[in-house]
C-alpha positions as CSV (number, residue, x, y, z in Angstrom):
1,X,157.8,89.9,67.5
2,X,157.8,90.5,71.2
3,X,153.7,89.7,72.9
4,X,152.0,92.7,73.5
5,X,149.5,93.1,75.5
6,X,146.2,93.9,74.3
7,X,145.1,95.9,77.5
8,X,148.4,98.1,77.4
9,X,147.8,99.7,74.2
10,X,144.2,101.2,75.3
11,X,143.5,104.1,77.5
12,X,139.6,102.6,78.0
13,X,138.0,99.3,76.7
14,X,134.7,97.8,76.0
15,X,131.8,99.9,76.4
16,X,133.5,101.8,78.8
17,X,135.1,103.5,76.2
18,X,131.6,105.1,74.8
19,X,131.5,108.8,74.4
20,X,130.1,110.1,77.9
21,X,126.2,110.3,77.5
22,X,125.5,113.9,78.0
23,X,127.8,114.9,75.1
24,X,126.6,112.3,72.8
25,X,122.7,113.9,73.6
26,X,124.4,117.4,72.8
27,X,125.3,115.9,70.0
28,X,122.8,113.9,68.4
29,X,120.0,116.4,69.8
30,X,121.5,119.5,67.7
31,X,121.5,117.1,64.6
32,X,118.3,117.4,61.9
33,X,116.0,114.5,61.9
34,X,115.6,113.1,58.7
35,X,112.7,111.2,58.3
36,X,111.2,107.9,55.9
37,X,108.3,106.4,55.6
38,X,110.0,102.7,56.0
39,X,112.0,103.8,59.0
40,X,110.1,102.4,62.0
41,X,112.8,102.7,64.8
42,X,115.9,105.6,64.4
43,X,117.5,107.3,67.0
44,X,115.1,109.8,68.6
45,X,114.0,107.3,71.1
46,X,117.8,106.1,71.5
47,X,116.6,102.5,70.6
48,X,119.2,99.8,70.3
49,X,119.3,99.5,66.2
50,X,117.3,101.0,63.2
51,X,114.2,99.0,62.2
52,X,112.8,99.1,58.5
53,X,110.1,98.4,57.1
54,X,111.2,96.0,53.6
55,X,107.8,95.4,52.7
56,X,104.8,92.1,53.7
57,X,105.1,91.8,57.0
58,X,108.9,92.1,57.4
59,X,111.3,94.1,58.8
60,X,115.1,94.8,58.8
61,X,116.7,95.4,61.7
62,X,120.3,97.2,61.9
63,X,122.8,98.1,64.4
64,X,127.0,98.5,64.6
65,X,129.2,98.2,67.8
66,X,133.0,98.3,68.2
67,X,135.4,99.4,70.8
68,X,138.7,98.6,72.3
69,X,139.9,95.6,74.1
70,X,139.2,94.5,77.8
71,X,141.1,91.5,77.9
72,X,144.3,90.4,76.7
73,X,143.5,87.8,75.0
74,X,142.9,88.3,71.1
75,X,140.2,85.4,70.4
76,X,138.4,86.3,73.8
77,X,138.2,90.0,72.8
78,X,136.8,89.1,69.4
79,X,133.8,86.6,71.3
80,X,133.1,89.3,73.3
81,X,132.9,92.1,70.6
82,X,130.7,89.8,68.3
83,X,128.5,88.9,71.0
84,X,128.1,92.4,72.3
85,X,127.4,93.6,68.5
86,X,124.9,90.9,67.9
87,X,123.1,91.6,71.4
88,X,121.6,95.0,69.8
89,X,119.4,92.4,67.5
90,X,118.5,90.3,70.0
91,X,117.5,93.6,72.1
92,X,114.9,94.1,69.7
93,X,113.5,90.8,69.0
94,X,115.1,90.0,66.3
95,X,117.0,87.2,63.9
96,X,120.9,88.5,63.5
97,X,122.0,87.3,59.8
98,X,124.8,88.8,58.6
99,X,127.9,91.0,59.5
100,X,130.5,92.9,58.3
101,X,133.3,93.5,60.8
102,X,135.0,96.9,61.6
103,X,138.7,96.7,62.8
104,X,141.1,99.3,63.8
105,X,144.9,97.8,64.5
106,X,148.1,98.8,65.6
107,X,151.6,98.2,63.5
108,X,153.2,96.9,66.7
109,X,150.8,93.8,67.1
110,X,151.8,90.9,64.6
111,X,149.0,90.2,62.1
112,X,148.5,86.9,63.5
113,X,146.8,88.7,66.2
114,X,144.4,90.0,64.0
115,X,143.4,86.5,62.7
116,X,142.5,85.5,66.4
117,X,140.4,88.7,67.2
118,X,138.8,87.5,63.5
119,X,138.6,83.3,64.5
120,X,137.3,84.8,67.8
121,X,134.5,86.6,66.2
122,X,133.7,83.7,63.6
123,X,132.6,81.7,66.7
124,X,130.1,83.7,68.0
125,X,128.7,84.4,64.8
126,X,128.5,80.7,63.8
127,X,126.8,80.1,67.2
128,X,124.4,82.8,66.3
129,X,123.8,81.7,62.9
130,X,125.3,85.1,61.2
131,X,127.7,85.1,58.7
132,X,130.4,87.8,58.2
133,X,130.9,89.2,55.1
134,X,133.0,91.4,54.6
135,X,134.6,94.3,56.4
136,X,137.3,97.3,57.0
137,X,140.4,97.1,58.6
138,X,142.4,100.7,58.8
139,X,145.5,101.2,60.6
140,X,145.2,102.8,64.2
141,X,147.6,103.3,67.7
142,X,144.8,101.0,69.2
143,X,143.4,98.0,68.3
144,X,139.2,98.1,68.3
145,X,137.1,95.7,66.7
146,X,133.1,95.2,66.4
147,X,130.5,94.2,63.9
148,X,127.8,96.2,62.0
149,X,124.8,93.4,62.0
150,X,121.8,93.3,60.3
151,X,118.5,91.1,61.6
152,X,115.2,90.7,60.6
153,X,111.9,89.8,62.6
154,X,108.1,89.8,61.7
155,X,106.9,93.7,61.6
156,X,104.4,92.6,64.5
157,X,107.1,90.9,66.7
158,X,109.4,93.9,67.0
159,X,111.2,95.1,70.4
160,X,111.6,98.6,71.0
161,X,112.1,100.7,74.4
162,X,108.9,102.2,73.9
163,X,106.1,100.3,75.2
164,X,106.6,99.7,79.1
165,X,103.2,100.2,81.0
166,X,102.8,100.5,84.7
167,X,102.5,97.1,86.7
168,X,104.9,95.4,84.5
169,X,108.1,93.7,85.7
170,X,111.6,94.3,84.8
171,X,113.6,91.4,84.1
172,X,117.5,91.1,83.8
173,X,119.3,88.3,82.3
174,X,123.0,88.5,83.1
175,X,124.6,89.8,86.5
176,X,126.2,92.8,87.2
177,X,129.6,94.1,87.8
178,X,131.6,93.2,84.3
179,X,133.1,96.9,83.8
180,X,134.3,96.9,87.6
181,X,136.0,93.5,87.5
182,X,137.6,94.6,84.0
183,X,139.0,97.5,85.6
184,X,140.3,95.3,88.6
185,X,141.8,92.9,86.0
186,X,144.0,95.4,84.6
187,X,145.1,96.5,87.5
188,X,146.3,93.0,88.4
189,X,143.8,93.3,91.0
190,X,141.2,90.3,90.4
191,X,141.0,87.0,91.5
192,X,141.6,84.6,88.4
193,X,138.2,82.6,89.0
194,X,136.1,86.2,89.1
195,X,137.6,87.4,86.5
196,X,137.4,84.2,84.1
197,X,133.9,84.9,84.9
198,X,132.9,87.8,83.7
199,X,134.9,86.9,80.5
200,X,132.9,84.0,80.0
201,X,129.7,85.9,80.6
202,X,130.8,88.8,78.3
203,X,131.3,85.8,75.7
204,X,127.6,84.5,76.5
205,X,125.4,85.7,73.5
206,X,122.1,86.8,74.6
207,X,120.0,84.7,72.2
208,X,119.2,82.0,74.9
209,X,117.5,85.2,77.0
210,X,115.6,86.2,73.0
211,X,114.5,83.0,72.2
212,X,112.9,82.3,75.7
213,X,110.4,85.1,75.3
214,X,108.9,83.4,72.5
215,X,105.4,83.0,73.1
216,X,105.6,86.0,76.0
217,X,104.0,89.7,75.3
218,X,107.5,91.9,76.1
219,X,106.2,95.3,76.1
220,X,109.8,96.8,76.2
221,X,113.3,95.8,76.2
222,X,117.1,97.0,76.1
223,X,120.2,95.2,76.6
224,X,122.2,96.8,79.4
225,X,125.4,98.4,78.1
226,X,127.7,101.2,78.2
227,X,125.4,103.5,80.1
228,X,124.6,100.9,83.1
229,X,121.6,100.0,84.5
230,X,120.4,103.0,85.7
231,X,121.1,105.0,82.2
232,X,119.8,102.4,79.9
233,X,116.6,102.0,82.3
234,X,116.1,106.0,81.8
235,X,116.3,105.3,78.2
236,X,112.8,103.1,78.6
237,X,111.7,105.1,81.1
238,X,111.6,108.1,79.1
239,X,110.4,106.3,75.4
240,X,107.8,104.9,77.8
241,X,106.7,107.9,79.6
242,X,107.0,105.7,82.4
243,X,108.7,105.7,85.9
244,X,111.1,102.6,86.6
245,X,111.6,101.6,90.2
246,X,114.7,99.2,90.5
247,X,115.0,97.0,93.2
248,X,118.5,96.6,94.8
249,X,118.6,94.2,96.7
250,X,117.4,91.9,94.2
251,X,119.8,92.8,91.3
252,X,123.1,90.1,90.8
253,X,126.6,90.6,91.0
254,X,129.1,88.9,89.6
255,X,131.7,86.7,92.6
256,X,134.1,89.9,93.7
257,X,132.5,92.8,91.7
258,X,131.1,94.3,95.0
259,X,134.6,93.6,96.5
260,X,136.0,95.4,94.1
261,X,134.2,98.3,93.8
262,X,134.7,98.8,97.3
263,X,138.4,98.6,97.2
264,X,137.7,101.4,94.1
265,X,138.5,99.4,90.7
266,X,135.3,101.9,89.6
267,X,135.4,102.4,85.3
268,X,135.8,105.7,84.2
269,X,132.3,105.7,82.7
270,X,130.3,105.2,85.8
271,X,131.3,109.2,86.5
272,X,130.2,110.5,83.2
273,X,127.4,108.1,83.8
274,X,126.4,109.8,86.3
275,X,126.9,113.3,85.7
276,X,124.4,112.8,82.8
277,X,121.8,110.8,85.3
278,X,121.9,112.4,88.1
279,X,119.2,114.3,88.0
280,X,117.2,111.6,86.4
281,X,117.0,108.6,89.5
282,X,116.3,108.8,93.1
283,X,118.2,107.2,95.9
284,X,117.2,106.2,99.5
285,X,119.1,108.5,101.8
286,X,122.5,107.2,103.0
287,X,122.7,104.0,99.9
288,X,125.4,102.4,99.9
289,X,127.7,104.3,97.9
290,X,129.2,101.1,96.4
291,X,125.9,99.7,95.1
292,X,125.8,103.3,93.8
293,X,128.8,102.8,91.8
294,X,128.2,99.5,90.9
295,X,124.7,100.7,89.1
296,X,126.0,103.6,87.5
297,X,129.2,101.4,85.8
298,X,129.6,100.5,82.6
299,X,128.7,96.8,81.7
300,X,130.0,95.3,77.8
301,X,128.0,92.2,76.7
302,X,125.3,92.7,79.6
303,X,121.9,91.2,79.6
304,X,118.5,91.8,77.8
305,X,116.2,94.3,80.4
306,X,112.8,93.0,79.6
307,X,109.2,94.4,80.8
308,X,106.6,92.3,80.7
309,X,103.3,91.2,82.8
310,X,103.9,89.7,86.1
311,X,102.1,86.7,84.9
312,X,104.6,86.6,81.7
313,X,107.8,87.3,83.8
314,X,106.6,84.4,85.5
315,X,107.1,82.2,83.3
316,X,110.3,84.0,81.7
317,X,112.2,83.6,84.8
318,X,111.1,79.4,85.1
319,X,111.9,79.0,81.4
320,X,115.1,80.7,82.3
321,X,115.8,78.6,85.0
322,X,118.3,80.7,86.7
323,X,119.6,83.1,83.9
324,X,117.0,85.3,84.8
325,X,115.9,88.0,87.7
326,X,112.8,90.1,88.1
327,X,115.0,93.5,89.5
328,X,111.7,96.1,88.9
329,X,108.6,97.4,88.5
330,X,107.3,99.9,86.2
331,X,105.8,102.5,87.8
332,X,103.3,105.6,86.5
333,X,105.4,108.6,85.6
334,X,107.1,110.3,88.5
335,X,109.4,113.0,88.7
336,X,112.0,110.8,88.5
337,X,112.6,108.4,85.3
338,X,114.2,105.7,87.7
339,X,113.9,104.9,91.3
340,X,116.2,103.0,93.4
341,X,115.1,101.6,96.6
């Protein structure tokens, strides 16, 4: 069977293909709450997974991610869907354990193609220490792929996005600029060294950036996603009834992101981004409209967006030693949830 691109076959990838923000509120906000007495976390706060309460001192922690590919390459894809996936536990504080995977694939791909995405996958959760399984595979026009995880953590050791308090600093732990660099790889537009990586970051789990925090107090934390930087800082700024002022110059890019955001390889989702934030965040007059663009884009497998003390982030970024960046401050609640300057 002829190679087929995996790229070809998908009209968005990665977590550029998340349903634009402002419909999924209509959504989820006309929906009836349902409530338990073991659910700690569910989705009123948008939190990154479900937390419950199994009893002692222990609680589950569960979350599902899938989309469509960004790279051509089947095992890559399926690193970089298992590591986005298990980044949700991570995001709050906890131990991923097991997995069941969620694939969608095409009759004009050859099954072997399947295995990689799978072998892909296997990695990432072996290097996390999670074990898949089982699963559902259904026929589709597109290939997606993605896990549903489940973690645990100790009941007092639990992340949420709730919890940010004025004075404390917001700390990023993987560079910027994945979803524009995607869109200029598809495009045949990206230089083979920037592009190779932001694949390799994608594929980077985030439980270095978890287990370093041991020992810290994080009062809040996300992973940055789908919804950018600006949108998933909202998301604390609002559980936190809290202002977030973001730093530009001192966020990272990734080597040709800004490049190519200038030329205009912009995803898709930074728009719908932005027509759902706008009126959230405040910009300095005349910003740069690329570093505009570049904060409103789409990122798949991004960082953890901690907010801790100074004195903690301190030490975060040291323990770190390089795979970290104080980008913020928290602020007291303003009229905006997020503040660029």
């Amino acid at each position: 069977m002829e190679e087929v691109k995996l790229t070809s076959l998908v009209r968005s990838s990665g977590c550029n293909a998340k349903l634009p923000p402002g419909e999924l509120h209509k959504v989820i906000d006309s929906l009836p709450v349902r409530q338990s007495e073991m659910l700690i976390e569910g989705f009123e706060s948008a939190d990154d997974a479900l937390v419950y309460d199994i009893g002692g001192d222990r609680v589950l922690i569960e979350t599902v991610d899938f989309f469509p590919p960004m790279v051509d390459d089947p095992y890559r894809f399926g690193q970089i869907a298992a590591a986005n996936a298990i980044s949700d536990i991570y995001a709050m504080g906890g131990e991923p354990k097991i997995a069941m995977s969620l694939m969608c694939f095409p009759s004009c791909l050859d099954i072997s193609v399947m295995k990689r995405i799978m072998e892909g996958a296997m990695a990432k959760t072996d290097e996390a220490g999670v074990v898949i399984a089982g699963g559902h595979t259904i026929s589709d026009r597109e290939p997606k792929f993605g896990l549903a995880v489940t973690g645990f953590a100790d009941k007092n050791a639990v992340w949420s996005n709730k919890g940010a308090v004025p004075g404390d600093k917001a700390v990023l732990t993987k560079k910027l600029g994945v979803g524009i660099l995607m869109t200029a790889l598809k495009a045949g537009e990206a230089a083979a060294s920037d592009a190779e990586a932001a694949i390799e970051q994608m594929c980077t789990l985030n439980k270095k950036a978890k287990e370093m925090a041991e020992g810290l107090s994080v009062h809040a934390a996300t992973d940055v996603t789908g919804f950018s930087l600006i949108g998933h800082s909202s998301e604390v700024a609002a559980a936190s009834c809290v202002s977030i002022e973001i730093d530009s110059s001192s966020i990272r890019f990734l080597s040709g992101a800004f490049e190519a955001a200038r030329y205009g390889f912009i995803p898709e989702g930074r728009y719908t981004n932005e027509d759902y934030l706008a009126l959230m965040v405040s910009f300095p007059e005349d910003f740069d409209k690329t570093l505009s663009d570049a904060l409103y884009s789409p990122e798949t497998s991004g960082g953890l967006l901690l907010f801790m003390s100074q004195r903690d982030a301190d030490e975060y970024v040291k323990r770190m030693d390089g795979d970290a960046f104080v980008i913020g401050e928290v602020r007291e609640k303003a009229e905006k949830k997020v503040i660029i300057i």
